[in-house]
N, C-alpha and C positions, 0 to 999 in steps of 0.2 A: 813201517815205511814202505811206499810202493815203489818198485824197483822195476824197470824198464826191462819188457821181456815178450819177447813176439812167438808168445803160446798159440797154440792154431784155436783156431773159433770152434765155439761148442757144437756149433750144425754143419761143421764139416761133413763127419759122418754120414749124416743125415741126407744128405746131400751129394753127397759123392756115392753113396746107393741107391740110392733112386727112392729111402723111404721117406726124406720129408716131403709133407704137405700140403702146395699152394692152394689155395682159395678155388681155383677150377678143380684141384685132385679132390675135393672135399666131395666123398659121393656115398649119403647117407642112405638107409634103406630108404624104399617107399617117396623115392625123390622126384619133381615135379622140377620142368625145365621152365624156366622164363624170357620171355624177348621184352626189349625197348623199343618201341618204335618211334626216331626222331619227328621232329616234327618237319624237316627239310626245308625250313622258310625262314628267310634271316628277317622276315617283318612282314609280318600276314596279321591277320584277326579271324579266328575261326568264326565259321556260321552256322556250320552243323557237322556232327561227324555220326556214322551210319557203322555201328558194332554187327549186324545182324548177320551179315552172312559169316563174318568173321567166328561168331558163336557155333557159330552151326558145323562148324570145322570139327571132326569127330576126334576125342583127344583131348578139342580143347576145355578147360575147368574154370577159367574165370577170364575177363578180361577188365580193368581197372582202369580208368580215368580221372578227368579233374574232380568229377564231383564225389569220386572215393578218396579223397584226401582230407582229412580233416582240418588239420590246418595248412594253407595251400601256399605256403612263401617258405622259401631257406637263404643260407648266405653266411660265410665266415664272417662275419660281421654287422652287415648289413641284410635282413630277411627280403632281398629283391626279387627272389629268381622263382616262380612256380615248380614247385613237386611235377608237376604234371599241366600244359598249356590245357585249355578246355572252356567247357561254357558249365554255369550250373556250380561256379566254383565258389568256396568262401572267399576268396581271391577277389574283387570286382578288376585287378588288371590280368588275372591268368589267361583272358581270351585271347592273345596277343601273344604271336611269337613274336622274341625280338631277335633268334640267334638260331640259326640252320640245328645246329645241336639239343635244342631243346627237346623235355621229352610230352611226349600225348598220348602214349596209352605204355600199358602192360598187359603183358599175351601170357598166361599161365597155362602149362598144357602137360600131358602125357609124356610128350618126345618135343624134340626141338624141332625138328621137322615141323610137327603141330603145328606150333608154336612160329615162326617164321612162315606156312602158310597163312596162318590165321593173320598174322599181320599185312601181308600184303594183301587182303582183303579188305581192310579197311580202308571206307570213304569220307573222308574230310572236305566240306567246301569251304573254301577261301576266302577273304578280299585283302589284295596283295595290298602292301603299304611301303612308301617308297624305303631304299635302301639306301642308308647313310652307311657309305663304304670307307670315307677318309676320313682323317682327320681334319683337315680343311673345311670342309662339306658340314661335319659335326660342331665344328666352332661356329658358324655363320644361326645356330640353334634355328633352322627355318622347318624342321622337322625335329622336335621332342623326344626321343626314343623312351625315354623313363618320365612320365608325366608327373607322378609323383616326386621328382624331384624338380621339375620344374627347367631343367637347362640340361647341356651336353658336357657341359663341363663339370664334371664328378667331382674334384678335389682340386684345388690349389695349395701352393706352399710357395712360402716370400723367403727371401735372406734377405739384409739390410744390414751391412755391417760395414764401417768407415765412410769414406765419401770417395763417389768414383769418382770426380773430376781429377783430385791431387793423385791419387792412382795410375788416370789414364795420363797426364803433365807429368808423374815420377818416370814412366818409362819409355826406355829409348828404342823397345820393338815392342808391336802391338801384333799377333798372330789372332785370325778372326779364319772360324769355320765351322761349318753347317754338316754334321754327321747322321747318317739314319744305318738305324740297328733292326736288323728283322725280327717277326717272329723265331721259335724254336720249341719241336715238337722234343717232348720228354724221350719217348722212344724206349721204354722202359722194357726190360725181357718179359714180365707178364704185365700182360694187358688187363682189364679190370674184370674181376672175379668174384663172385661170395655165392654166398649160402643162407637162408631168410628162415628161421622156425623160430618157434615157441620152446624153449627147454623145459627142464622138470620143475623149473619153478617159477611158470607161469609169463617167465619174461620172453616180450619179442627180441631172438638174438640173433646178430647177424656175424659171420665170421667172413672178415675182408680184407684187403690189404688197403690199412692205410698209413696214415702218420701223427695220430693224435686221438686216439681211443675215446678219451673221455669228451673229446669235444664233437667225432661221430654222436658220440648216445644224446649230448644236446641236441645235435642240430636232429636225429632222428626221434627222439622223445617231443621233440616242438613239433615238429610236421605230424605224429600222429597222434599228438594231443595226450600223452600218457606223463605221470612221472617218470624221473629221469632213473627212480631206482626201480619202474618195471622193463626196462631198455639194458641191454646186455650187446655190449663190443668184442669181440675177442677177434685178434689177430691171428692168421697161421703164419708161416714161412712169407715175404714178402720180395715179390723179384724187382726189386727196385722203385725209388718213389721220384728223388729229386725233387720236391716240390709237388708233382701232378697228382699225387694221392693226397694233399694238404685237403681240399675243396671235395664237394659231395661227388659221386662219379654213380655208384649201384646201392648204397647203404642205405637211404631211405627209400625207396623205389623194393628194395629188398623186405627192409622193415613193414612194409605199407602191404607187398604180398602177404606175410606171413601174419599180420594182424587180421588182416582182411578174409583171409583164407580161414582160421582159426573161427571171426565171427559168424563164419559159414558153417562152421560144424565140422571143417578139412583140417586137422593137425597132422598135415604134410611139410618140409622142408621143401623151400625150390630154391635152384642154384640158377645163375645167372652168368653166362662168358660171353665175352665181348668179344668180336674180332677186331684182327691190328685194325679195321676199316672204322669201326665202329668208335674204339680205341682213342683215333686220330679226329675221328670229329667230333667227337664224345665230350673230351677233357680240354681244361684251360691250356695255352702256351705264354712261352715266357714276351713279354710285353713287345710289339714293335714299336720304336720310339724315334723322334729326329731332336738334335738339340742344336741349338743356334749360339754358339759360344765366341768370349772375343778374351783376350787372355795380354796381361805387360807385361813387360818385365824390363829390370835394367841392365848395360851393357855387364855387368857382373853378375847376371843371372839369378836376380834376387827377382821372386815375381810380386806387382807391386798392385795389380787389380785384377778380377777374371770376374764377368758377367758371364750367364746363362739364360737360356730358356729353354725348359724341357716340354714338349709334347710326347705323350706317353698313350697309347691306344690302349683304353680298358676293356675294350669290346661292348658287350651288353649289359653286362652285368657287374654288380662289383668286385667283388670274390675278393682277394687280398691285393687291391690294387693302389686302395690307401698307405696301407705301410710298404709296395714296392715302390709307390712313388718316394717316400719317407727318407729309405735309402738310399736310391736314385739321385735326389736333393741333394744330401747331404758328400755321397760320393762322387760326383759330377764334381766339385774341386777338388779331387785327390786328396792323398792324405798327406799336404801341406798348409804350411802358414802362411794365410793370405791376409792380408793388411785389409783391404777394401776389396767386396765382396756382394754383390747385385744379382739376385738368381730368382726365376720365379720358374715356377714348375708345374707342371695341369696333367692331368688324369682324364680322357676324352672319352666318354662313351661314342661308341660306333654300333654298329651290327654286323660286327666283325663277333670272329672267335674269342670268348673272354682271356683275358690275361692275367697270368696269378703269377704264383711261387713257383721259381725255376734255381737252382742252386745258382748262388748270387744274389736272388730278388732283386734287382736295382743295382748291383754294383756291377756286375758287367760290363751294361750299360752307361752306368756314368763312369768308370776307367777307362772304357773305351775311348771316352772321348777326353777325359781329363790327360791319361797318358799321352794321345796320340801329339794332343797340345804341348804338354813339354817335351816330347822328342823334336816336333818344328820349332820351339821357342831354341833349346839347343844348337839346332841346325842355324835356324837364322843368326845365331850367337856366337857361332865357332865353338861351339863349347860339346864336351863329352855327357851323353845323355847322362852316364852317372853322374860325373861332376855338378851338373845341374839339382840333380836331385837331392845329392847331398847340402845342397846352400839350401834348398826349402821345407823339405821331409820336417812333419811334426817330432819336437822331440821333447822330453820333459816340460812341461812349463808352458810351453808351446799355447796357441790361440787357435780352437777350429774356428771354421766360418761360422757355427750359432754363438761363437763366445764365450766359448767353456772350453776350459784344459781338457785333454783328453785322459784317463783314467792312470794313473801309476803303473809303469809296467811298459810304458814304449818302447822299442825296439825298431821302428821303420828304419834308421841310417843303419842301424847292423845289419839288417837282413840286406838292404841293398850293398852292401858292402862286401856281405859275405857271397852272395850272389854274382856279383863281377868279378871277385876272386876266382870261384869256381868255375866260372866260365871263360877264365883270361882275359878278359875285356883289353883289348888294344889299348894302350895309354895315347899311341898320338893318331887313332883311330885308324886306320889302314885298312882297307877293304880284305876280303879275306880272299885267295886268288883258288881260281878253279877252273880245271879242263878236265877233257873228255876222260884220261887217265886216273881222275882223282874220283870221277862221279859216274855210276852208272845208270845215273834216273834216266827210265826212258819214260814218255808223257802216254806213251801207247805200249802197253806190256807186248805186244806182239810185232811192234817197231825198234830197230835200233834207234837209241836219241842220236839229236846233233848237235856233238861239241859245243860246235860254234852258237848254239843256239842257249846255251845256259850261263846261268850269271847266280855268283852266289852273296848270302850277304845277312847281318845280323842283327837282330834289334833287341832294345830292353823295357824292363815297363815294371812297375811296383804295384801294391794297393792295401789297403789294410779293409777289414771286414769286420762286420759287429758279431759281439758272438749275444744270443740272445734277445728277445723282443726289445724294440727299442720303443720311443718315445712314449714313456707314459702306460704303455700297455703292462699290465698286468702281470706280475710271472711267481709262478711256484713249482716246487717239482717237488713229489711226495715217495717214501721208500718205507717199505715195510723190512722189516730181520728178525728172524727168528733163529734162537739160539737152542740149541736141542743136543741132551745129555747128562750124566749124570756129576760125576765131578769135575770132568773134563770136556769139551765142546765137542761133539763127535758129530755134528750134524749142521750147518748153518742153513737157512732157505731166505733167498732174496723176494720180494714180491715186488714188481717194479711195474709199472705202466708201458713206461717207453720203449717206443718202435724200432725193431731193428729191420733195415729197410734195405738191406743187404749189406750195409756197411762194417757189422762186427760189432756192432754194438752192445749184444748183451754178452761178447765176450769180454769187452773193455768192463762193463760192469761186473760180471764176477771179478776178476783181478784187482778192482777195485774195492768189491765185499773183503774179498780174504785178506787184503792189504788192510781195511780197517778193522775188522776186528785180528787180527792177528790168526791167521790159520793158511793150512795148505790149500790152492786152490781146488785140490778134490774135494774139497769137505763142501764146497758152494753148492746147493740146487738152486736152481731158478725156477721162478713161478713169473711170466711174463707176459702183458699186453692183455689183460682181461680187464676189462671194467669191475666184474665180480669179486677180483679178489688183492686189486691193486687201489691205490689212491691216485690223483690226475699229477698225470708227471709233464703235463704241457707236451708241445709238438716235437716231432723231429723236424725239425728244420732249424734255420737260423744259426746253424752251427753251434749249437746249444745243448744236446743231447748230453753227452757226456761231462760238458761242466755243469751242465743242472743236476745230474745221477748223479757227479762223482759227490755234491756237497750233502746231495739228501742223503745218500749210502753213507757217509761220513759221520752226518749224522744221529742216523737211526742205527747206524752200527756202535758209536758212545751210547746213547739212551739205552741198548741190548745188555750191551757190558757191563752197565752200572745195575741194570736187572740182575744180571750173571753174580753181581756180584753179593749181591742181596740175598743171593738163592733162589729168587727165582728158576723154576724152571715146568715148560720153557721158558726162556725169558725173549720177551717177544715186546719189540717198538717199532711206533710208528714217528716218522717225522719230515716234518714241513719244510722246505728249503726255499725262505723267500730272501733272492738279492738286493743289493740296493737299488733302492727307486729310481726310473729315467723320467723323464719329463716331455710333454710333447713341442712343436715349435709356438713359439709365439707367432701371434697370427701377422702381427708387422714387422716385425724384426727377425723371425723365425730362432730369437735367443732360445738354448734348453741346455740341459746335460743328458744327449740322444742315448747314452748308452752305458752300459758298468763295463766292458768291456770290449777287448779288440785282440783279433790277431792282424799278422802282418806278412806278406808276401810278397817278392821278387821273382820275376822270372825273365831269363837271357834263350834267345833263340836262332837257330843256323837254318838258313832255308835253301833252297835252290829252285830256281826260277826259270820254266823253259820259257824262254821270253814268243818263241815260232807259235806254240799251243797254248799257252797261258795255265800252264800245271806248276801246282806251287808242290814243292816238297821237304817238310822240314824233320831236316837232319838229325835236329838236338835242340831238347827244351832244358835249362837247369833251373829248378825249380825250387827257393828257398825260403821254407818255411819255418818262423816262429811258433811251435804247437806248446811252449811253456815248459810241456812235462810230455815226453812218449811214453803214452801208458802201453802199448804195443806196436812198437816199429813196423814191424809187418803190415797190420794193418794200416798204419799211416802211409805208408810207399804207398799200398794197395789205393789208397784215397788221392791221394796226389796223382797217379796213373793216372786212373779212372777220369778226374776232374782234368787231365791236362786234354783226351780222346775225347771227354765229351765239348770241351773247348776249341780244339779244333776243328772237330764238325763245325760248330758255330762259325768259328772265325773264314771256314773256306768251303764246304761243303754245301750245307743242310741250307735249303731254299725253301720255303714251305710257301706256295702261291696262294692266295688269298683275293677274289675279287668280286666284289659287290654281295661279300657276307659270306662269301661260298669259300673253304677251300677245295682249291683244283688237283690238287695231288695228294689224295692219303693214302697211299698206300707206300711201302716199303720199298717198291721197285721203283718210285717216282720221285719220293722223299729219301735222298741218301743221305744217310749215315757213314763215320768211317768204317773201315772193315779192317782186317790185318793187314794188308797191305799200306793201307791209307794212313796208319798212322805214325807218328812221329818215329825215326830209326831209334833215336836213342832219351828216353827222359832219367835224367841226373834228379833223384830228389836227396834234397841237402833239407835234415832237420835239425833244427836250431832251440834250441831249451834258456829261453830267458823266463825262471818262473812269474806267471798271472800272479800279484800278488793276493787275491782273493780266490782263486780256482785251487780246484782241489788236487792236494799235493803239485800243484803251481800249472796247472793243465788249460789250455786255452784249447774252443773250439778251430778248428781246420778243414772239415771236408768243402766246405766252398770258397777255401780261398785261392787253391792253385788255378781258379776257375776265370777269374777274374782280371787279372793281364797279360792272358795268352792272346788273346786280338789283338790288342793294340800293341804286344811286343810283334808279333808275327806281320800287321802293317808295316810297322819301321824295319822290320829284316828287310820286306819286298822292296821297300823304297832306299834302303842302302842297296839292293841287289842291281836296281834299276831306274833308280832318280825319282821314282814314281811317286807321289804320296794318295791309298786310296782311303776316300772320306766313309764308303760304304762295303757291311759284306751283308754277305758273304762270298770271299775272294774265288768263285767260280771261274772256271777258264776264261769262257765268252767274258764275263766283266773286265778280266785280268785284259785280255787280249784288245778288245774294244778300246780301252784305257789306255794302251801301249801305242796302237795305230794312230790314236787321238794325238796324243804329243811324237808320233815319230818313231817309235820305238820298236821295229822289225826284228833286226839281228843285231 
């Protein structure tokens, strides 16, 4: 039996002395530094590019282009995107940048110094090609970005379910509104890092930080045309991913050095660090999106229709934009039962920054705007935003909008239940009263605030989350166990694939080993994130980590046992953990069964609003999650924090300017993030144990779901605080304040 216990993580240690690690601390002898040089054009066609004086840079050892790539396309899905833009390519579309970010050479040198002069030596001529910056712009398809697909519009997804007319004649308020959600830079404590050699057994290896081991050594054994068992992954320490390590960043650019360099006769390692600069226009961001939604409901708060239409900017490329829009889809109605249901949803290429996996993928986004819609159905209804929720929220039995039950194991009315409990929800709604005595936010740390100037107030907002790939796609997660001893177990060793991406995760996974086979968790070693010596344990992402580990450990820790008990010894199994099947949408109805599971989330928040400066400052987030099974409490608090700060950012901070393909601010001192000051005074997390009835020992993914109704709870604070309702963030002062003056609202 696995028993709830918040043991400290195994790289504590490691980490609190300064001896693990990261992917930049990786500094083997005889080491060879590397640059990327972007291609800086969000839609050019090269005509010539001039290596020579670059060469001549003393230092420098090779320099790499398109026509050194063997095979010259990559892509989590879709192979769209050039290794390397260039002429002379296997590629015939590589000559064509389509994204300021892309890359056109590699600098191999002595020093890094080298290695960055030799780069900015190099001459490239041009012919610029117009720049499709909107969405708008990109629908009108009067310029092509991807010719090989033929149009701008990357992906579509329909719903089709009931009939909207009886729908929109059921209800007696119709709330209709147009939301846009920005981009959002990951912002990760390390920036992109590795290390590119050849090891002792002849494979190209690269150690990096990502989030899917075995699917780096794909996507890197296809770019330089090798088997995928002469390609070697191994991860170090890893300072955070969220999604932005899911997609390629230095791993074949790395790979492609050290292949390159070896056919040279150089069996050198070169290590490759990025700066935060590079970092920021380097990597995909989470999707900007607008959606055009109209939402009934009757005077008894039963919602009776809600049509959508999502525009979703993919940038250039595709990277994981299909299955964010997937989610998106499908989360854009909330996690309620909706009768009749009209939604169509588009994927837009631009020559914008690409858009991928951001913790949520898609659900942010469509809660944003599904919540914001029933706190004004509420409002226009007289009715308590929970109360509302409670007459719609999916629950047993329940209809989503593809037409499928959602899996056994709901809990959305408890969490919301339990969540307004915890945060006292007024029953006959009562503004919450505040002066100068009661608040000390000043909007200028070096100003006293004014009183009179603040206004306080509370909102709520739910969502539920998939845990694992959803429609249709693929999924297994693999664990090796080894049982080592003579009569008695004195030794166990886990082998596991999966990424621990700061989050704790191969500490949830030992507790999870010693829980399955029966032992102290001293007796666990880990062997973790090598390609060489693990089976594919799928991504970290999708909040799937740990229910995919707990069922493979589960059960290659039985198959060990039943070794053990044979006599084997060691007694050593491998085993395959594949879930039940999802389905993808039907192409007119968008019918399926999206997913095997779900968690579920609530979160209640207290803000205070200098209405003079337009500084928002929130008080308290309570934060209740359904995780099934706490396999370590500590670290679930820790993920709930984490996911509530980096949500905030989103919701009021983090602006990332983007125009005409370029962004305008990457740097840290331009691009704010919260800091200590900035963030919430106080996060309440409430965890809640309704066992997953197929997760292991009843464990449901969590790290992205606290992530997910903090906007659109923290919108509805603003607008009890101050009548306001805003359609867009993020709630920066100027917007706050512009907004305020707009309808009237000084002091």
């Amino acid at each position: 039996m696995l028993k709830s216990e918040s043991v400290y993580r195994v790289d504590s240690p490691g980490k609190v002395t300064g001896e693990t690690l990261y992917p930049g601390d990786i500094t083997p002898e005889n080491l060879l530094h590397g640059k990327v040089m972007f291609s800086n054009q969000p839609h050019a066609r090269m005509l010539s590019i001039d290596t020579s004086a670059a060469e001549a840079v003393p230092g420098v050892v090779a320099i790499l282009t398109a026509k050194d790539v063997p095979v010259n396309g990559y892509g989590l899905g879709v192979p769209d995107q050039p290794v390397l833009v260039g002429l002379n390519s296997s590629n015939p579309h590589a000559d064509v940048s389509r994204w300021e970010g892309d890359h056109v050479a590699i600098i191999i040198a002595e020093t890094e110094t080298a290695a960055a002069k030799a780069r900015s030596l190099i001459k490239i001529t041009w012919e610029l090609l117009p720049i499709v910056g909107t969405m708008e712009e990109a629908l009108k398809d009067e310029v092509i970005i991807q010719p090989w697909h033929g149009s701008n519009m990357l992906k579509k997804f329909q719903i089709r379910k009931g009939d909207m007319e009886t729908g929109w004649a059921e209800a007696d308020v119709i709330i209709e509104g147009t939301y846009h959600l920005p981009f959002q830079e990951h912002a990760y404590l390390q920036p992109e890092a590795g290390v590119g050699y050849i090891d002792d057994k002849g494979r190209v290896t690269v150690e990096i930080g990502g989030q899917w081991a075995h699917e780096d050594r794909e996507q890197v054994a296809h770019s330089l045309d090798l088997p995928e068992e002469e390609v070697r992954i191994i991860y170090p320490a890893i300072g955070g991913a969220f999604g932005g390590k899911e997609d390629m960043s230095l791993q074949i650019v790395l790979g492609l050095a050290a292949q390159c360099l070896h056919e040279r006769g150089i069996d050198r390692p070169v290590r490759i660090i990025w700066t935060r600069e590079e970092s920021i226009l380097g990597h995909h961001k989470r999707h900007q999106a607008t959606v055009y939604t109209k939402w009934g409901a009757t005077k008894e708060g039963k919602i009776t229709a809600v049509s959508a239409t999502v525009h979703m900017d993919s940038g250039a490329y595709t990277y994981t934009s299909p299955k964010v829009l997937g989610n998106f889809h499908l989360m854009v109605t909330g996690p309620y039962e909706i009768p009749h249901a009209y939604i169509d949803s588009y994927a837009i290429t631009t020559n914008n920054v690409p858009g991928g996996a951001f913790r949520g993928f898609g659900g942010p986004q469509g809660a944003f705007a599904a919540e914001t819609q029933m706190n004004k159905l509420a409002e226009a209804l007289g009715l308590s935003p929970v109360e509302i929720r409670l007459k719609n929220v999916l629950r047993e039995g329940s209809l989503l909008t593809v037409q499928t039950p959602p899996p056994p194991g709901i809990s959305m009315a408890e969490v919301v239940e339990r969540c307004a409990a915890e945060a006292k929800w007024p029953v006959n709604g009562e503004r919450l009263a505040v002066n100068g005595e009661q608040s000390s936010f000043n909007s200028v740390q070096s100003l006293p605030g004014n009183p009179n100037a603040l206004r306080r107030g509370r909102g709520i907002a739910c969502s539920f989350k998939n845990v694992g790939f959803s429609f249709g796609a693929p999924e297994k997660c693999e664990a090796i166990i080894e049982l080592h001893g003579k009569t008695q177990i004195e030794r166990v060793v886990l082998r596991h694939a999966g990424a621990d991406v700061g989050q704790g995760a191969h500490t949830a996974f030992r507790q999870m080993a010693a829980a399955a086979v029966g032992v102290d968790i001293d007796l666990v070693e880990l062997d973790m994130s090598d390609t060489a010596s693990s089976g594919n344990s799928g991504s970290t992402s999708a909040s799937r980590m740990t229910w995919m580990a707990g069922n493979s450990i589960r059960g290659a820790a039985e198959a060990a046992l039943t070794a053990w008990t044979n006599e084997e010894r060691p007694a050593i199994a491998h085993y395959r953990y594949v879930p039940p099947a999802t389905q993808p949408y039907d192409t007119e109805t968008g019918a399926c069964m999206p997913n095997f599971t779900y968690g579920y989330v609530a979160e209640a928040v207290e803000v205070t609003v200098d209405i003079e400066t337009g500084h928002i400052r929130v008080d308290k987030v309570v934060c209740a999650n359904d995780v099934g099974k706490a396999i370590n409490p500590m670290l679930i608090e820790g993920q709930i924090e984490g996911a509530v700060v980096q949500a905030h950012g989103y919701a009021i901070m983090e602006n990332l300017q983007v125009k005409d393909g370029r962004i305008l601010n990457p740097f840290l001192s331009q691009y704010l993030i919260p800091g200590i000051k900035d963030v919430p005074e106080i996060v309440q997390s409430v965890i809640m144990e309704v066992p997953d009835p197929i997760g292991p020992w009843g464990a449901r993914g969590m790290a992205e779901m606290p992530f997910l109704p903090l906007a659109p709870a923290i919108v509805a604070a603003v607008h009890d605080a101050t009548g306001v309702w805003f359609d867009e963030i993020p709630l920066t002062p100027d917007r706050v304040v512009a907004k305020l003056q707009e309808v009237g609202i000084h002091r």
